[in-house]
N, C-alpha and C positions, 0 to 999 in steps of 0.2 A: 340845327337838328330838324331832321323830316319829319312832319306829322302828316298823318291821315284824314284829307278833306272832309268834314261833315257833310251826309245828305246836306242836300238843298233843302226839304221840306225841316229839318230839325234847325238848320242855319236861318231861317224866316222865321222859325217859333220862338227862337232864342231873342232875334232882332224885336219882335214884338216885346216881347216880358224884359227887355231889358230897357225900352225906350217906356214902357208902361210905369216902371219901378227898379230907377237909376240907380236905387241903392242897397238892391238885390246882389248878391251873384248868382252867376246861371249854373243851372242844378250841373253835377260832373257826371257825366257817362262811361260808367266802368266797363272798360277791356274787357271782351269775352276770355272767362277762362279757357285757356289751352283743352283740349282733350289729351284724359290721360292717357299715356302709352301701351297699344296695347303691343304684347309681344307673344306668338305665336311658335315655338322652335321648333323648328325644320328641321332638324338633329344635323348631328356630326361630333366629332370626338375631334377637335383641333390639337393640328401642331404650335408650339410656341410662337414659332415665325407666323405661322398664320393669321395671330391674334392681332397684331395693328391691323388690319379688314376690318374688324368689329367693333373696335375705338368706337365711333359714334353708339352704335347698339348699345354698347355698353354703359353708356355716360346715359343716353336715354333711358335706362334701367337704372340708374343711381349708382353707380358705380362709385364709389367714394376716393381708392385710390387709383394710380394714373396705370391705365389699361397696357399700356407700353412694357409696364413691369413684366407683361403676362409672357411676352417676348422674349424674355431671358430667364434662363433657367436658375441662374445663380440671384437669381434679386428676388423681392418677397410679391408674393408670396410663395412661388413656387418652390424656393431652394429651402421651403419646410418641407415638403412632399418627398416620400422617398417609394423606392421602390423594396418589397420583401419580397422579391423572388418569386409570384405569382398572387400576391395580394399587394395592398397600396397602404403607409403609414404617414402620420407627419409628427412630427418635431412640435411638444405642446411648454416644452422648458428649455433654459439656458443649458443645463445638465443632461444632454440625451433623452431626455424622456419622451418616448412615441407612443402615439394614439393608434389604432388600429381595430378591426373585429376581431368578438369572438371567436368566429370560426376560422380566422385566420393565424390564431395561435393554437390551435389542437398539437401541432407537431411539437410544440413546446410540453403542451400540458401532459401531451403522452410519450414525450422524454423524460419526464420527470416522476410519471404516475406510477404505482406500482396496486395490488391487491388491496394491499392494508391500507394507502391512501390516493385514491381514486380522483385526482386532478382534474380528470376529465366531468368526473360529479359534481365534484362539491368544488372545482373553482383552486386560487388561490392570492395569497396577498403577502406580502413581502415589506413587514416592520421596516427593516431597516435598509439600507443598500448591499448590507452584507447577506442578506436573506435570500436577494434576487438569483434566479434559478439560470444557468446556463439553456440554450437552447439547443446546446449539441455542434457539433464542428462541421455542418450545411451552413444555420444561423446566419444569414446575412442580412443585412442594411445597405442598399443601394442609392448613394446619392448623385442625381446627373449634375454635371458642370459645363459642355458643353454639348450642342449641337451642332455638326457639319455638312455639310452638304458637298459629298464624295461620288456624286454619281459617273464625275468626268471619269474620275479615275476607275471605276468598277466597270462603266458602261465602254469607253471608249475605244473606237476604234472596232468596236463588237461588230458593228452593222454587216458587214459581211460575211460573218459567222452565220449562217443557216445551219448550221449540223448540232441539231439535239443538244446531242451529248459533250460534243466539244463547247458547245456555248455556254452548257453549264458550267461544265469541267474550267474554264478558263474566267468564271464568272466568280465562283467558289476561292481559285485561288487568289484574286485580286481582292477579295473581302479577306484571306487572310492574310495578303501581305499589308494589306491597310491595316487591320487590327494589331499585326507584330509592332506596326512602325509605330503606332499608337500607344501599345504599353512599353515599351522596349524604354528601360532605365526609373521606369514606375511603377513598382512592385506594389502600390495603395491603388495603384486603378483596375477596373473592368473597361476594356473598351468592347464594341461589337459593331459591327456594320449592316444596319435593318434594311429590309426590302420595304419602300413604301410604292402607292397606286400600282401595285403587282409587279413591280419589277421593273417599273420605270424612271424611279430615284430611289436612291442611296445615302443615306444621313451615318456618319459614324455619331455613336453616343458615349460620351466619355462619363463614368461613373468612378467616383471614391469608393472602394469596397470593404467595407467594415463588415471584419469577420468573428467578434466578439456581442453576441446579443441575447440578451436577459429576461427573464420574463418576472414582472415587475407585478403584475395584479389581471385575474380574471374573474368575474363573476362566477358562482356558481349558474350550470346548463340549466338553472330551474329559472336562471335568469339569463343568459347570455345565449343560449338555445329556448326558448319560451315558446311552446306550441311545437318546437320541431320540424317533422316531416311532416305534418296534416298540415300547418300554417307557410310552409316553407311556398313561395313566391305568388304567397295570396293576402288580400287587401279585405278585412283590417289586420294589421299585426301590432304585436303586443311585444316584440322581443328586443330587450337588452342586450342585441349586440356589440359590446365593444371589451376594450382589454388594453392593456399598458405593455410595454414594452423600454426595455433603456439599453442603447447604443453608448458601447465601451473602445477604446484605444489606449492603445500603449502610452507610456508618462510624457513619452516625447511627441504626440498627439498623433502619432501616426498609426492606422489602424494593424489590429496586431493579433495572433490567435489568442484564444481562451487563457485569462491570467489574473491569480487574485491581486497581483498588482497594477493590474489596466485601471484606468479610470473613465466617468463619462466623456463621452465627446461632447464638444461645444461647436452646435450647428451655427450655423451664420444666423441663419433666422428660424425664430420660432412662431409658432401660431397663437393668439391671445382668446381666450372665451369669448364668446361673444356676450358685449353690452346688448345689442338687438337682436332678440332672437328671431328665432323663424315666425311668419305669420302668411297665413292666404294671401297669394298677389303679390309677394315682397322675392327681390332679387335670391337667387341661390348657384351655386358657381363648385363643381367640382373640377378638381386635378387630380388625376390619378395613373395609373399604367394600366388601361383595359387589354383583355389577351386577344382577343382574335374577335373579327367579323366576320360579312362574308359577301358585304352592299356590294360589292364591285366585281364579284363573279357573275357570269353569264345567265341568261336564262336556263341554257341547258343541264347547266351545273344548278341550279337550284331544282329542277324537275326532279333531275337524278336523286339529289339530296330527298326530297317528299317523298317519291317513291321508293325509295330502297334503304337510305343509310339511316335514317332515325328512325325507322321501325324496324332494323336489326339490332342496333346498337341498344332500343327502349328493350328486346329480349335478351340483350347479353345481358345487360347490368341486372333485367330482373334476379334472372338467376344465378348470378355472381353473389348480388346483394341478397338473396335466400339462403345461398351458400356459407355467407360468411355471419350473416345470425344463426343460421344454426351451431356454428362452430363456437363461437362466443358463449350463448345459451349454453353450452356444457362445460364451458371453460372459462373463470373470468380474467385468465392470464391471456387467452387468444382474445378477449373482448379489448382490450387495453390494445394490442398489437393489432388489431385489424382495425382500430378505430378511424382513424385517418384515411383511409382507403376506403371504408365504409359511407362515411361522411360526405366526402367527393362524390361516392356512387350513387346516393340518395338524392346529394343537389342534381347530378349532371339525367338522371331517371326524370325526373319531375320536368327539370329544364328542358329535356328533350323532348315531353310530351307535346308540352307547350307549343316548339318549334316548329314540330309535326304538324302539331293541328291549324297554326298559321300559317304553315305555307299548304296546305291544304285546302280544310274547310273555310280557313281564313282566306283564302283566295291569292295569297302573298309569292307562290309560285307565278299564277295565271298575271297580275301585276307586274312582273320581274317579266314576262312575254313582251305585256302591252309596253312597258317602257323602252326594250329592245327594238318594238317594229317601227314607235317612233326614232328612234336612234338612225336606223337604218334604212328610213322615208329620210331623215332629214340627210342621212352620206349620198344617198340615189339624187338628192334633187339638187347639186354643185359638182359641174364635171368634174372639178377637179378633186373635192372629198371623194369623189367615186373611185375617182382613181388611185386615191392613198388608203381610203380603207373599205372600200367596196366589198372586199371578199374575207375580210380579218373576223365578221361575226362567223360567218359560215366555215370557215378552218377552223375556227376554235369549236365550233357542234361537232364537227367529223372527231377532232381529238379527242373530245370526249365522251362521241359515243362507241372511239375505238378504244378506249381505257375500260367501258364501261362492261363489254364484252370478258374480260377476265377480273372484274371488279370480286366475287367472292374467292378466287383464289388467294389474291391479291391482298385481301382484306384477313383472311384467313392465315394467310405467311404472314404476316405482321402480328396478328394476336399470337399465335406457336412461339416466336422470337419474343416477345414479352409475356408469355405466361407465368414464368417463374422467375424469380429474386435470384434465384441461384446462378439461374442459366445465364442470364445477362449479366453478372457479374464476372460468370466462366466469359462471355463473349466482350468484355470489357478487356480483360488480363490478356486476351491472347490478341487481342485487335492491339492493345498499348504495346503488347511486348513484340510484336511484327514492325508496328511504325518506329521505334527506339534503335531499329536498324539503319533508318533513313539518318541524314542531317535533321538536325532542329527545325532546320528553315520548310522542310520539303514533308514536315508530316502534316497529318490531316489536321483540319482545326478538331482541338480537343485530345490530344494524342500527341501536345508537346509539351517542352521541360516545364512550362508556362503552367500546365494543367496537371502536374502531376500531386503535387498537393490538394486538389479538387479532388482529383478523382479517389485519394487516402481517403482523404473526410467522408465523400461519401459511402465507402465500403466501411470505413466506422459506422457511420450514423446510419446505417441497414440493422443495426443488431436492436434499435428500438422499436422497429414495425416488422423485423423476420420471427418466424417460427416456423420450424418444418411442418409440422400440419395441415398452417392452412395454407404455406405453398406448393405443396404438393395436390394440396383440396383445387387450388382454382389451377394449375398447369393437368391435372385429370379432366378437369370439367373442358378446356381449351381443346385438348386433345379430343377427347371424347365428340363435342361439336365438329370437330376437322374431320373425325371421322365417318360421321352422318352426310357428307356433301356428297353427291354424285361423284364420281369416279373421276371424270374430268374435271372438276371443280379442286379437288384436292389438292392440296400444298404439298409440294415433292418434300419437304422437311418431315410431313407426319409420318411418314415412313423410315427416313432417317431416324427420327427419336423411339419410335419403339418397336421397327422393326414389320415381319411379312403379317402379324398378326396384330389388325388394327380394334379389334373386338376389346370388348370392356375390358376382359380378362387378360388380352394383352396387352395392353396400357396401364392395368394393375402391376403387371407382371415386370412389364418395363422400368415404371414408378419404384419400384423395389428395390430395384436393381441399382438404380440410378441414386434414389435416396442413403441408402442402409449405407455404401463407403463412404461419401464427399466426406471431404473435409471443408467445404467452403461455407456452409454456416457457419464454421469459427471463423470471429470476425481478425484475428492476430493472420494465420492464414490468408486471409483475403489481404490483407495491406503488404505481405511481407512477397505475396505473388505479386503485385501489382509494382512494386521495387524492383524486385530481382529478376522475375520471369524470362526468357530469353526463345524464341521457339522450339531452340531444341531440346531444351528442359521440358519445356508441356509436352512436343510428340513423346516426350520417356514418362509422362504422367500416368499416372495411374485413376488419378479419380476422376471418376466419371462423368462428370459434369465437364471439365476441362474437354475430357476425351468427347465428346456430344458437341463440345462449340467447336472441337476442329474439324468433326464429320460435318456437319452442317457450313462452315467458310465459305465453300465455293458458293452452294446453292442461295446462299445468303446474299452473296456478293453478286451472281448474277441479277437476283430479283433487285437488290439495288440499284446496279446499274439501268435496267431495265427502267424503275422508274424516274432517275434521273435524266433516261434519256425524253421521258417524256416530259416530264419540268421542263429542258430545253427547247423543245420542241413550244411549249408554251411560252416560256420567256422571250419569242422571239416575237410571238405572234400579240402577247399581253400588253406590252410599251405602247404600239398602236391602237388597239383596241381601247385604252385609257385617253392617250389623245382624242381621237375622235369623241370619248363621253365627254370629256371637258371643253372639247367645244362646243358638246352639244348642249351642256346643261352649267357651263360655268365653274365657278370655284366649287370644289369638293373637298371634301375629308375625307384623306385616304383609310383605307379599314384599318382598324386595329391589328395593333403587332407588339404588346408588351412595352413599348414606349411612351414617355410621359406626354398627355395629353388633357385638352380642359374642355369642356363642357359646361355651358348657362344654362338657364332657365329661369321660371319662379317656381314658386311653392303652391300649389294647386291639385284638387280633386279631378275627378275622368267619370263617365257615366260609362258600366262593361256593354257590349255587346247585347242588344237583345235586352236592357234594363231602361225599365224609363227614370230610377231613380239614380241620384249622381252622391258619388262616394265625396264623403269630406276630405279636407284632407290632414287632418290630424286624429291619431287615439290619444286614450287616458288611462291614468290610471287605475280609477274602477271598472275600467272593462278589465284590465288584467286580473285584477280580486275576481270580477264574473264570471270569470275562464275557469279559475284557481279548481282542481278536482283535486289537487294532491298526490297526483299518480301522472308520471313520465306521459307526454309530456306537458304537459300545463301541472306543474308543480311548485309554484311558486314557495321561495324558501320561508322559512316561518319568523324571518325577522322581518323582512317585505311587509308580508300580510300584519303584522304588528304595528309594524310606524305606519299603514294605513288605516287601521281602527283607530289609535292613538292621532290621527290629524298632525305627524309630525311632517309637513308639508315646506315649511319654511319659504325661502323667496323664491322657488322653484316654482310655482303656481301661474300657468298660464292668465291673463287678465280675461282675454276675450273666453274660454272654455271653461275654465273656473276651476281644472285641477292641473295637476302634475301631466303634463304632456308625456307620451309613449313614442310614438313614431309619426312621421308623417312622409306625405305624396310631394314630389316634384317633377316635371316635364324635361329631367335631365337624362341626356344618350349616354349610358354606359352598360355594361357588359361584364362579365368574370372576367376579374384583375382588379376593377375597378373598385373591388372589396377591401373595406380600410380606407377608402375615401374621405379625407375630413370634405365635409360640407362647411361654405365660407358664406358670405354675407356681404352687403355691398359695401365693407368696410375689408372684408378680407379677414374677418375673425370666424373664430372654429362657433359655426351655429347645431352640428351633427356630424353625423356617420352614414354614408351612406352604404346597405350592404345589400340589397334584393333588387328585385323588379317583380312588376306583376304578370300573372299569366296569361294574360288576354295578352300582350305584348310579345311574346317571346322571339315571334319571331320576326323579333325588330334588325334582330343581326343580320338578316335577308334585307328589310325596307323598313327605314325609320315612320313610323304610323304616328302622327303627332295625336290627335284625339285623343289615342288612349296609349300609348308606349308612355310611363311612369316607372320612377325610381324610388326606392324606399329607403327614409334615414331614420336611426334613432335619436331621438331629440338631446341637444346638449342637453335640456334642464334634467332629463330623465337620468342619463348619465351622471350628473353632480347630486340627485338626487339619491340614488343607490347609492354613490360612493358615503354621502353623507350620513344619508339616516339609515341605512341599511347594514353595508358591513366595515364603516369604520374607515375609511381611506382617508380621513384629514390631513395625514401631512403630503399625500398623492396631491391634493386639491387645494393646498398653501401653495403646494411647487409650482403649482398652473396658475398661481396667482389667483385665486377664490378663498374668499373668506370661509372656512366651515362655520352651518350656520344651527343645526338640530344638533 
């Protein structure tokens, strides 16, 4: 064994004192302790394969189990994680049962809510398993099983396709002859084929699609929404995010529609509580399905973004979201039905403020320049980078500030085509029943026999958020803006929909007209169209909404075309432009795209902007009593504030803070999707939830900012803590293996 030579002066002292007194031994010289690790994250939302790269990181962080697993999607811990369709859940029992956010099951609570008992208020919980509430025929649970790497097949042979529109067009069809051949004899899967690094690889994702899912238990919103919209993506927060869910299949285990004889599914693996929970400084690790970023767009496109798109979009939602309280306010049948839409509009208003002001005042546009010029210093100074991408920043600025030139038209034909529930469902029935003319093979994705059970469900599950009211309320308000643009700015559609008289009282007049016949609020109607339809059946239609999606076809069809031809035009240009970043700056995380992805960090406070004092990173309980006003939204329910006075506290009690933990701060990259996140531990046990981020961050989706970009989770003990001493969940918290203990 090698050892390390003593100094010479400490080898003389020793020789002295030992020749002095032979029957000494010489004193031992303890090994400098190591310095602890520090770890600083640089963000990114990793793909599975990427995860052996960070092996060592990882194991330097305490990793407990072997980092390899993180690589495969079917081994633990990730084949707990699943995807809900725009939020993140995991697997916390043998017996389906899934963790997830509050806010992430509203479309349950307000399938289920009615006047006289208000779900979305006061919450629910489900005795037994027979009690569990359907989520409605959308209700999915997505579990991935593999990941592929198809980019041969989607990309190849492309290179000599320059033309737009054909690049696309020929790009489209290769994603879906992948995805046929994918599901084709597998009626239990979802397969899809993502764009990652913008279009320079292609992963098909194979999912188990479990279409039977329950809603198991949610806190009342005096707990599961706490603080609301004042607190919503601000530091400290107090809120009881989370909610129960249980994934069902047919007896033969295979997943199966809505049935009182399905039983739970049995995930492969589940998630266990954590024995170690969160503390300052200690590992923290999400997996989840984040929706969209936006790191890897250009400067120009982020400018554009500052300047123009989130300070339109923060006045559309204001007054959408003015629109639809007041409608509610006089209705508490409309409050129920706009809830969901509402909810979305208030996160995505706030969110975007945020965004705005980071790439602003936060300087995060100006940032997104200076990283381009080095980009573009370092292609200029190697003849040969000059010559592969010398000119790929600069065609992509011209493209986009030739888009950028009819961007409110643009933007405007896109809100018209989605202003109303009606219209797009008339424009679903006649787009389905046009492709149904094609072969199977030859229709578009989403418009074959494959989807047409999707597309029923969904024209069902329209009848718990429609009401003619307030859709006609936000397709007048769409109209009305379309018709304020300047004259060249206008969407050739506003004219189609109501005609030479754009004025209020024409689009009253219109609205009237269009409303008073349909029959496609009736949801039997709608599904029984979307079966049989045939073209020549709607030209003989009579209701008017039908009649409006076939006037509008062409112009619809051209502006799409239109902008696919511009997609192509960039997808030719984007493959290399991604090249060149990655050589210039190494391994990257492609942006988020609704696929399952993981994210480290630890558990740690941030000092804001302009503060010289630095945020902890845990709350407590008695700030939430602090808050407590009794009135929406800090209304804490009156069993809460009871087992708080009563000290009915049990093993839930943080050591280091001395109460019941609330929420706390971690350095982890995540984004909208990533909601429903279990937070794990360097053991891989469920430690939280994570559901926010703070607002000094926001516009982290532009440029990860490590100082301050933070993620917000609510703490497991908080969670075992309301189930316990609150409103009674013990045989929830047996299942999860937890003792109930108050």
């Amino acid at each position: 064994m090698n050892r390390r030579p003593l100094p010479l002066a400490l080898t003389t002292s020793l020789l002295v004192l030992a020749c002095a007194k032979p029957d000494t031994a010489p004193p031992v010289v303890p090994e400098p302790a190591p310095a602890p690790f520090k770890f600083e994250n640089p963000g990114g939302m990793w793909m599975p394969g990427q995860m052996p790269a960070h092996a060592e990181t990882l194991k330097k962080l305490g990793v407990a189990f072997d980092p390899a697993g993180l690589a495969d999607p079917t081994a633990f811990p990730l084949n707990a994680v699943v995807s809900l369709g725009g939020c993140s859940a995991s697997f916390v029992s043998p017996d389906g049962l899934l963790v997830t956010n509050h806010h992430c099951v509203t479309r349950y609570l307000q399938h289920n809510a009615t006047p006289e008992a208000n779900l979305l208020k006061d919450g629910y919980l489900a005795k037994t398993r027979a009690d569990e509430k359907s989520g409605g025929p959308t209700a999915r649970v997505f579990v991935t099983t593999a990941v592929t790497d198809v980019t041969s097949k989607v990309l190849g042979g492309l290179e000599a396709v320059t033309d737009g529109a054909e690049r696309y067009k020929q790009i489209e069809e290769r994603r879906k002859q992948v995805t046929n051949a994918c599901e084709a004899g597998r009626p239990e899967m979802a397969c899809t084929v993502a764009s990652y690094f913008e279009g320079a690889q292609f992963f098909q994702i194979e999912q188990v699609e479990i279409r039977d899912v329950r809603l198991v238990y949610a806190p009342s919103a005096g707990i599961g929404n706490y603080g609301g919209e004042v607190d919503n993506w601000q530091w400290p927060r107090h809120t009881g995010d989370f909610s129960f869910l249980r994934a069902y299949v047919g007896k033969d285990g295979k997943p199966a529609d809505y049935s009182a004889d399905n039983v739970p599914f049995k995930p492969r693996h589940h998630l266990k509580v954590a024995t170690d929970k969160a503390a300052a400084d200690t590992f923290v690790m999400v997996a989840g399905y984040p929706g969209r970023t936006q790191r890897l767009k250009t400067a120009a496109e982020a400018q554009q973004a500052a300047d123009w798109y989130y300070s339109r979009q923060i006045a559309l939602m204001e007054e959408q979201i003015s629109l639809l309280e007041g409608l509610g306010k006089e209705k508490p049948e409309l409050a129920i039905k706009t809830a969901g839409k509402l909810r979305g509009l208030k996160n995505y208003y706030k969110n975007f403020q945020g965004v705005r002001d980071g790439l602003t005042r936060g300087g995060v546009a100006a940032d997104k320049a200076r990283i381009e010029g080095e980009l573009q210093r370092w292609i200029d100074g190697d003849a040969a980078r000059k010559q592969k991408y010398g000119d790929v920043l600069a065609q992509m600025a011209a493209l986009a500030a030739e888009k950028a030139k009819t961007r409110e038209h643009d933007v405007a034909h896109e809100e018209l085509l989605r202003s109303s529930a009606l219209l797009q469902a008339a424009e679903t029935i006649v787009k389905l029943a046009n492709e149904k003319q094609k072969p199977d093979a030859e229709r578009k994705l989403g418009y074959q026999e494959r989807d047409q059970k999707d597309l029923e469900n969904a024209a069902t599950a329209m009848e718990s958020a429609y009401a003619a009211e307030s859709d006609r309320a936000v397709m007048r308000m769409f109209l009305v803006r379309a018709a304020k643009l300047p004259e060249g700015e206008r969407p050739e559609l506003l004219a189609l929909m109501v005609g030479a008289d754009t004025s209020e009282k024409g689009i009253d007049k219109a609205l009237d007209a269009l409303y008073k016949s349909t029959k496609l609020g009736d949801t039997k109607t709608r599904v029984e169209l979307l079966r049989s339809a045939t073209p020549k059946s709607l030209v003989a239609s009579r209701d008017p909404f039908i009649k409006l999606a076939l006037k509008i076809k062409p112009v619809a069809e051209a502006q799409k075309a239109k902008a696919e031809a511009q997609a192509g035009a960039l997808a030719v240009l984007r493959p290399r432009y991604i090249e060149a970043l990655r050589g210039f700056s190494g391994e990257l995380a492609p942006d988020a795209n609704g696929t399952l992805r993981i994210t480290f960090g630890t558990v740690r406070g941030y000092t804001p902007p302009g503060k010289t004092a630095a945020y902890t990173p845990f709350t407590k309980l008695s700030e939430v009593i602090a808050k407590n006003t009794n009135e929406e939204p800090f209304n804490a329910p009156k069993a809460l504030v009871e087992a708080f006075n009563a000290k009915k506290f049990g093993p839930y009690v943080d050591p280091t803070i001395g109460e019941v933990p609330v929420n706390f701060l971690a350095d982890l990259d995540i984004t909208g999707g990533n909601s429903g996140s279990a937070t794990l531990n360097a053991k891989g046990e469920l430690t939280g939830l994570v559901f926010d981020g703070n607002i000094e961050a926001m516009a982290s989706d532009w440029v990860f900012m490590p100082p301050i970009t933070r993620s917000i989770h609510v703490d497991i003990r908080y969670v075992m803590w309301v189930m316990d001493a609150v409103d009674n969940a013990d045989h929830l918290l047996t299942e999860m293996g937890v003792t109930p203990a108050i």
